[in-house]
N, C-alpha and C positions, 0 to 999 in steps of 0.2 A: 196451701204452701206454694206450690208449684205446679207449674204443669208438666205430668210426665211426658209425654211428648216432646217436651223443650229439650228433656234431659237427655233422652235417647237419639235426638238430632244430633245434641251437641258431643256425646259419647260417638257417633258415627263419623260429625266430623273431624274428631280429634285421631280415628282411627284410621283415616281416609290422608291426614297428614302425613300421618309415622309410615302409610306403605305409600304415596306420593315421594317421603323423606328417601324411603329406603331404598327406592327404585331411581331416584334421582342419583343417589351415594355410589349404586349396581352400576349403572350408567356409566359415571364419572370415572369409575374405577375400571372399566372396561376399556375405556377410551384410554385413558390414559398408560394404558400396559404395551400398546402398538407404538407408540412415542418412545420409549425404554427399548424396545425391540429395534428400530427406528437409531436409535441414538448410539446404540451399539458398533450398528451396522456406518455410521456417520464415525464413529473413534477410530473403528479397522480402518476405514479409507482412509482418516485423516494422518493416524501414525503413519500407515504407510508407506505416506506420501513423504514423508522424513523420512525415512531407510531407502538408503538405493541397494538397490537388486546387488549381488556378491558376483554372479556370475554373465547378467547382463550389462553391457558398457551403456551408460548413463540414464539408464534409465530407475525409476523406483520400483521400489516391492511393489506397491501400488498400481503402474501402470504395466509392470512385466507378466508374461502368462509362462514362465518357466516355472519347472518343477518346485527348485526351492523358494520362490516367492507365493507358490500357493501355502506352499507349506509355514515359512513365514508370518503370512497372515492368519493361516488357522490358530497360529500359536500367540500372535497379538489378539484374534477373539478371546482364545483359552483366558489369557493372562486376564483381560477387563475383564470375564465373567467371573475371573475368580478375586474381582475387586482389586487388581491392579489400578495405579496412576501413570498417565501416559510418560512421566519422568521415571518410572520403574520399568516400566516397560525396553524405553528405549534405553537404558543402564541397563538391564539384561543382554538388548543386543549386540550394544558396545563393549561389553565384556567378554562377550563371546566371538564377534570378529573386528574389533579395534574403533577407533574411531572416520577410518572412509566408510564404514555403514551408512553415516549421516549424511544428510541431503547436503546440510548446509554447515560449514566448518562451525566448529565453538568458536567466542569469541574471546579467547583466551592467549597469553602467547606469544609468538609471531603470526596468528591466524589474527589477529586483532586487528592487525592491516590490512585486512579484506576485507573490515568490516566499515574501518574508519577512514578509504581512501575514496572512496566515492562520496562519502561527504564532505571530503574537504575538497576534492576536484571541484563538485558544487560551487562550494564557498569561494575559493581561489578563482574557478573560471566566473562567477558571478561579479567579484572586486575587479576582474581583468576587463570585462565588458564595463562596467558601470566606470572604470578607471577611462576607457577605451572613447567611449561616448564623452565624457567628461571633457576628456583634451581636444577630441573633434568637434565640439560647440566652442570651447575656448581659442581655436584655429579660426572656428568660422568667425568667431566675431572681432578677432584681429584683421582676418583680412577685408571685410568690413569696413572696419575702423581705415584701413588701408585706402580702400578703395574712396572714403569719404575725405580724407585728408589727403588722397592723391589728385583728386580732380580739383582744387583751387591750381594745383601746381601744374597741370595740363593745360587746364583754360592760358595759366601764366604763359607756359611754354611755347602756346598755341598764338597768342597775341605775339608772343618774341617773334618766332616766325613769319605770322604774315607780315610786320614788319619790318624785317632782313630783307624779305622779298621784294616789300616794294621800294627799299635803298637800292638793293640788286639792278631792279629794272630800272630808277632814274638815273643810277650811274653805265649803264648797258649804253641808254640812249644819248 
């Protein structure tokens, strides 16, 4: 039938798979638990950075070492461990001290024009130059044009002259 030998290899190797599999799986799963720990530590800093400090002037929870900004951030860890989203989170804060918590106005409003004037500055100071260039190529090549249809009337001019001049001097002498 067979050779048992074959069979007991290949029972070895299959067995050699599943703790290869299962050690690879251990692995995987090891590594990838410091990335989540990791990525935690990456959402406190990043909210942070959206809430300015209440008690510091201009600066963020984030970058302040005051009491209530440690405090702050402990309480944005709390919140993502306890599977908050970072729009819950900061609707917590803003509820709790208004909206200059935020780093950055909503754009809702009248704050809407804080949002939409530097892009249209953009736009307006970009039609102002390209409008700007436009008529100063158009300048130059009028006076160009100027200058090329000025010199037939020079040379004219210039001929008129030297002979006025030398009527001047045959009638002088």
């Amino acid at each position: 039938m067979g050779n048992p030998g074959v069979k007991t290899d290949l029972k070895m190797l299959k067995k050699r798979v599943v703790y290869i599999t299962a050690l690879a799986s251990f692995i995987l799963g090891v590594l990838t638990l410091k990335p989540l720990a990791d990525s935690i530590d990456d959402k406190v800093r990043e909210i942070s950075y959206l809430l300015m400090c209440p008690v510091c002037q201009g600066q963020t929870v984030a970058e302040s070492n005051s009491e209530l900004a440690t405090q702050m951030r402990t309480i944005v860890r709390k919140k993502l461990e306890e599977g908050k989203s970072k729009e819950e989170i900061i609707a917590y804060f803003v509820a709790r001290y208004g909206e200059t918590i935020l780093g950055a106005p909503p754009a809702r409003g009248a704050n809407w024009l804080l949002w939409a004037l530097p892009a249209l500055a953009l736009v307006f100071g970009g039609a102002g130059v390209a409008l700007f260039l436009r008529k100063s190529k158009s300048e130059k090549s009028k006076e160009e044009n100027r200058k090329i249809s000025h010199e037939p009337q020079v040379q004219a001019e210039s001929k008129y002259l030297e002979k006025l001049n030398q009527e001047l001097k045959k009638f002088e002498s």
